[in-house]
N, C-alpha and C positions, 0 to 999 in steps of 0.2 A: 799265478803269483808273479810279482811285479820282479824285475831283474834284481833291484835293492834288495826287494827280501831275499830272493835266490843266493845271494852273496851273505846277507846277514847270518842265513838258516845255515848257509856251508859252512860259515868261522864259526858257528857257533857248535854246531856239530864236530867240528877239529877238536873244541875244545873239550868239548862235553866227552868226548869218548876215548880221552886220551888220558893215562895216568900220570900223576907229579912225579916228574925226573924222580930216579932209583926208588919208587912204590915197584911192588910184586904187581905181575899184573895181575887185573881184576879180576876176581870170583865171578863176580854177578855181573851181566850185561843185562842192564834192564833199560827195556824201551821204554819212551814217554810221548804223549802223542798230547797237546794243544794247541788254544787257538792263536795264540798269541805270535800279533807279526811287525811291532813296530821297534823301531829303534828302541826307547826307551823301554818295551816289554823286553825287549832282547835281553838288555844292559839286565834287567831285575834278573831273567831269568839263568843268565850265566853266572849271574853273583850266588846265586843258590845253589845251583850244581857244583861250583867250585867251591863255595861252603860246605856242602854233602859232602863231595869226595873229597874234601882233607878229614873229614872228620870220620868217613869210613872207609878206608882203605881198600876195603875189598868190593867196592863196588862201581860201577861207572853209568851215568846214564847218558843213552843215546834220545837223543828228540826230536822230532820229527813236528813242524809245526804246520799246520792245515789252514786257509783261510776259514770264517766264519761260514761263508758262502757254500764251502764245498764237505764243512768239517762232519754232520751228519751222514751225510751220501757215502762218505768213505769209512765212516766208522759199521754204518749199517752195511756197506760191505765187506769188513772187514771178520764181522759176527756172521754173517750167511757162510765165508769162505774158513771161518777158523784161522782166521790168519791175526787175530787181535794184536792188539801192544798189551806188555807187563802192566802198564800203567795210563791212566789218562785224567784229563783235565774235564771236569763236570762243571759244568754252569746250573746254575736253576732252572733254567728254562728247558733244559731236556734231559732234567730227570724221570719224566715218564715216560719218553720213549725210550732212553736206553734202558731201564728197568723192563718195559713190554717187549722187548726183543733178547730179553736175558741176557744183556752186553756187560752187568758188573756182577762183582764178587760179593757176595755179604758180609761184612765187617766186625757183625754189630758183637764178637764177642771180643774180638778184639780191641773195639773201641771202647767197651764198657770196661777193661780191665787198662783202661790207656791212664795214664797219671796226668793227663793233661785235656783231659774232657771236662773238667770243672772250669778251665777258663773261656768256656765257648757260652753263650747266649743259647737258652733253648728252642728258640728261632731258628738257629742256626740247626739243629738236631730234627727239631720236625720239618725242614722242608727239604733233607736229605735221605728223611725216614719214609718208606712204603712198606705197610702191614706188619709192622715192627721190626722189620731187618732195614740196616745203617748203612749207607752203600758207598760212604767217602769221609773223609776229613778235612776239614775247614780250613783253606789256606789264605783266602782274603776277603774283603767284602767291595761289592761295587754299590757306592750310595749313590744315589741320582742326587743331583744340585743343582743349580745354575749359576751360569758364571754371570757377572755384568762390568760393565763398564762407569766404575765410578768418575771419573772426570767428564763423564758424557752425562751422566747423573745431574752431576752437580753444574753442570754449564746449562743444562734445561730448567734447573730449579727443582728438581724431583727427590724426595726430602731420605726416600732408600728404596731398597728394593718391594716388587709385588708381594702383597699377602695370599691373593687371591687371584684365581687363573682371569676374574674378568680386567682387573689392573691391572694383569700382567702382560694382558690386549690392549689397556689402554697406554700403556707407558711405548710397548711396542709402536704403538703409530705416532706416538709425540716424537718418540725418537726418529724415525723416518725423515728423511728426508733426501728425494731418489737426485734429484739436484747437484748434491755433495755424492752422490754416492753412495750413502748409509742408508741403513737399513735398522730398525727395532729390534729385528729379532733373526737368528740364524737358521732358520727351520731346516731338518732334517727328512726331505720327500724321499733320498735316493734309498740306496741301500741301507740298513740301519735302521730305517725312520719308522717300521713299522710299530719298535717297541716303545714310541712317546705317543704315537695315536691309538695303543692298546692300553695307556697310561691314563691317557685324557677317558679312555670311554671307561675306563673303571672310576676314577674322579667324577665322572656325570653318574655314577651310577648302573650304567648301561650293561657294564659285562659281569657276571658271578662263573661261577664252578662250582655246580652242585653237582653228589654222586657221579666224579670223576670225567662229568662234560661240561660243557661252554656254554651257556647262554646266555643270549642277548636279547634285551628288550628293547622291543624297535624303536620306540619313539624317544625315549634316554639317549640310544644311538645314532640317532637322525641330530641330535641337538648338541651330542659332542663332534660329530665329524662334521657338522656345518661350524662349531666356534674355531675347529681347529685346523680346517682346510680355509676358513673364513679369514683366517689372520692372512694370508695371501690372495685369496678371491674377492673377499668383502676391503678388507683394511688396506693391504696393499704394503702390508708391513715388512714382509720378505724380500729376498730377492728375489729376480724373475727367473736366475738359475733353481730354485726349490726343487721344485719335482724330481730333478737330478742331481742334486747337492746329497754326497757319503760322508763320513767321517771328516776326510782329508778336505773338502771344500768349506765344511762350515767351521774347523778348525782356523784353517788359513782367513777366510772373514773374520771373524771375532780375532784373531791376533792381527792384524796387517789394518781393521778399523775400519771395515766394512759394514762391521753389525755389532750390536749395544749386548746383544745380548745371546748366550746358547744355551741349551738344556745339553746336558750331557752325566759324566758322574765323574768321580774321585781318580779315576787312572788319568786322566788327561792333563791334570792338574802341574806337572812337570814339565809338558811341553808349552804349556801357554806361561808357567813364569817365567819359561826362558824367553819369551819375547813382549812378557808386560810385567811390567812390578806391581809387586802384591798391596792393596791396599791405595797405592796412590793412581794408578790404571785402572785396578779391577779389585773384584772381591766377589766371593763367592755366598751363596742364600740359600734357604731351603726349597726346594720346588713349593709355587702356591699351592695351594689348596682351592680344591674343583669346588662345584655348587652342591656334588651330595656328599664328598667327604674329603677327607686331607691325605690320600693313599699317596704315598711316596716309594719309591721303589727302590728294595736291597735286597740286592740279589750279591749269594752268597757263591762262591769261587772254591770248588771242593777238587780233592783229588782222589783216585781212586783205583781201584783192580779191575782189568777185565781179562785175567788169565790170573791160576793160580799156582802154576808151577815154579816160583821163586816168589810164592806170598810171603816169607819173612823179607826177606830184605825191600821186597815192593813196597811192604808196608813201612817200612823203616824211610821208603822215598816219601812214601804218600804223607806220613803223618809228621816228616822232620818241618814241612812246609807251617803246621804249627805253632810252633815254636817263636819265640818273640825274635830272635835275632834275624832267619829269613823275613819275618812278614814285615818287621824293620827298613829290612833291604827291598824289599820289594815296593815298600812305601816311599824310601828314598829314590826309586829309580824311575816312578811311575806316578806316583800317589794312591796307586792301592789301599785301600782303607784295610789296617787291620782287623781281621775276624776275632783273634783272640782280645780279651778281656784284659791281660796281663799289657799286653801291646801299648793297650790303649793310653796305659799309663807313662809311657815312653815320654821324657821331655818333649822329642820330633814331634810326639801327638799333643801331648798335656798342654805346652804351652804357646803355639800356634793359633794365632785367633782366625787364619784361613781355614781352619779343623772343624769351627764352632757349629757349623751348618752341617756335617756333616755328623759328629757327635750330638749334635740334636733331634736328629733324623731317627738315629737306631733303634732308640727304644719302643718308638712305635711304625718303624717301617717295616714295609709288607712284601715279600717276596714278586714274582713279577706270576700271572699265572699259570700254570700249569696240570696238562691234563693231555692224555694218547691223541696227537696228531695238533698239541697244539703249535710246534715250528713253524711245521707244512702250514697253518691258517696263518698263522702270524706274517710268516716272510714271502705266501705265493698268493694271499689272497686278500687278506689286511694293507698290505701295500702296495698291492698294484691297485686294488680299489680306491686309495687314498689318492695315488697317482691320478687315476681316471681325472677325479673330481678338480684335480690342483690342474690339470692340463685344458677342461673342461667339457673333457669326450662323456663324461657323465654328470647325472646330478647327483644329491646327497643323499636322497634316496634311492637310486639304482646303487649307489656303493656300498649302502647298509644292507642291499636285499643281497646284494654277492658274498655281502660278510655272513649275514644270517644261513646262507644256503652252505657255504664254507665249513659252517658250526657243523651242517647237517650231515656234511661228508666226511667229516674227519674223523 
């Protein structure tokens, strides 16, 4: 963890665990363990605890925030030792491992008598549900989008953004221009990046999940990881930093006008308006749509129990996140998409036409996939094989036969 988050995680810890001058002190000390490490998650995230605890007194939460990198290693060892948090932060993407190592609580009678499960999408309910027990509650959505760069748009003549991922290659190299310095497109090779080349091979059609495993069909998958390591190999549309470009570098290109354009999703949305205005800079789109389908990824932000010796008031944590006035703030502080239904209808959301791409998304976007050991493929084998290809220590075939053999281990 970087020094800045070390500082951020301590004041925010001060704050979180400390009661409002003359409050009794707290009943419940409940831990909280995710992933969230940036400034702007920070700010959403103190706004809600200090929302929580005015509104219930007898409770304090302590939080403890993990990078992404290291956040399953410590939670899997945290269920081996018995030593869990009261509460934690669930992403989609590994709900079946913590479910296959018995890491959450089961919810589901709780949730089914919750007075506020009618304003969640049933999207939201089956991709948290395994064998009919409900293992969390909905606290935001991450929609994938892409940002772009409208005055770069319109200085090349280009009438709006890609429909379709093959225009979204061709706009990428019109844009380019290595001369100036610019670049088409932000690609995400480093860290991170695995989950937009597991993106593109579901859009070619290449990856399913049947009976609870992974498979890939090799020649679907040879023809999305050559389009999609090709926009740098073939096109030349990236920068030459890719393969090692995280969050933090393609962030900084796309704000500072490096590159036209990023894939990313709805949390980042507060940090890049603070350095481009909205509409006359940039403006945000729906991810294209691949050559087998238009899979778009919303992946849901849930919270949850993995200890239930103070399940009432845990639950009181997990399910307040809910609520329209948190996922409000968390919207304002990040651009978190709200999960709830009721949210949505919030002026912030309703009448924002930077929203419009994102609210067009939900009704048919698809979780990201998931199934026992799919992280481990995603982040140790999916990615470095991408890497291999974008470096060109392999071909496009030796990356798919790593990815296929990956499926077989996992």
């Amino acid at each position: 963890m970087s020094r800045r988050h070390m500082m951020l995680a301590a004041a925010l810890a001060a704050g979180a665990s400390i009661c409002p001058r003359g409050a009794a002190r707290a009943d419940a000390r409940l831990t909280y363990w995710h992933p969230l490490t940036s400034q702007s998650e920070f700010a959403g995230l103190q706004r809600i605890i200090s929302m929580f605890q005015s509104a219930n007194a007898g409770s304090s939460i302590v939080q403890e925030n993990i990078p992404n990198s290291e956040f399953m290693a410590k939670v899997t060892s945290a269920v081996l030792t018995q030593s869990q948090p009261d509460t934690l932060m669930v992403l989609a993407e590994r709900i079946d491992d913590l479910v296959a190592m018995e890491g959450l609580v089961d919810l589901s009678d709780r949730i089914e008598s919750w007075n506020l499960k009618g304003n969640f999408p049933q999207t939201a309910w089956d991709t948290i549900t395994r064998d009919g027990k409900i293992y969390g509650a909905p606290a935001f959505t991450f929609v994938d989008w892409i940002y772009y760069r409208t005055d770069w748009f319109q200085d090349a003549g280009i009438d709006g953004p890609p429909k379709t991922m093959e225009e979204f290659a061709d706009i990428a190299e019109k844009l380019t221009d290595p001369s100036k310095g610019r670049y088409g497109y932000g690609m995400r090779g480093g860290q991170g990046g695995d989950t937009y080349m597991v993106s593109v091979l579901r859009q070619f059609g290449a990856l399913q999940v049947q009976d609870g495993r992974g498979l890939l069909d090799r020649q679907l998958a040879i023809e999305a990881v050559d389009y999609w390591t090709g926009l740098a190999t073939k096109r030349k549309a990236v920068p030459p930093s890719a393969a090692g470009d995280s969050y933090r570098q393609v962030m900084e290109g796309f704000r500072t006008g490096q590159t036209g354009m990023i894939w990313h999703h709805t949390g980042s949305l507060v940090e890049i308006s603070q350095a481009l205005k909205q509409g006359e800079q940039f403006m945000t789109a729906q991810v294209p749509a691949g050559p087998a389908n238009a899979y778009r990824r919303v992946s849901y932000g849930y919270n949850g129990l993995m200890r239930d010796t103070q399940a009432d008031e845990a639950w009181k944590w997990a399910s307040y996140w809910g609520e329209v006035e948190p996922e409000i703030a968390m919207l304002e502080a990040t651009g978190y998409f709200p999960a709830s239904t009721e949210a949505l209808k919030h002026p912030r959301v309703a009448d924002n036409p930077v929203y419009k791409a994102a609210s067009d998304t939900l009704p048919t976007g698809e979780p990201p996939p998931s199934f026992i050991g799919s992280n481990h493929w995603r982040e140790d084998v999916v990615l470095p094989a991408m890497q291999s290809v974008l470096i060109g220590s392999a071909t496009v075939e030796q990356a798919v036969d790593v990815m296929m053999k990956g499926l077989d281990d996992a």
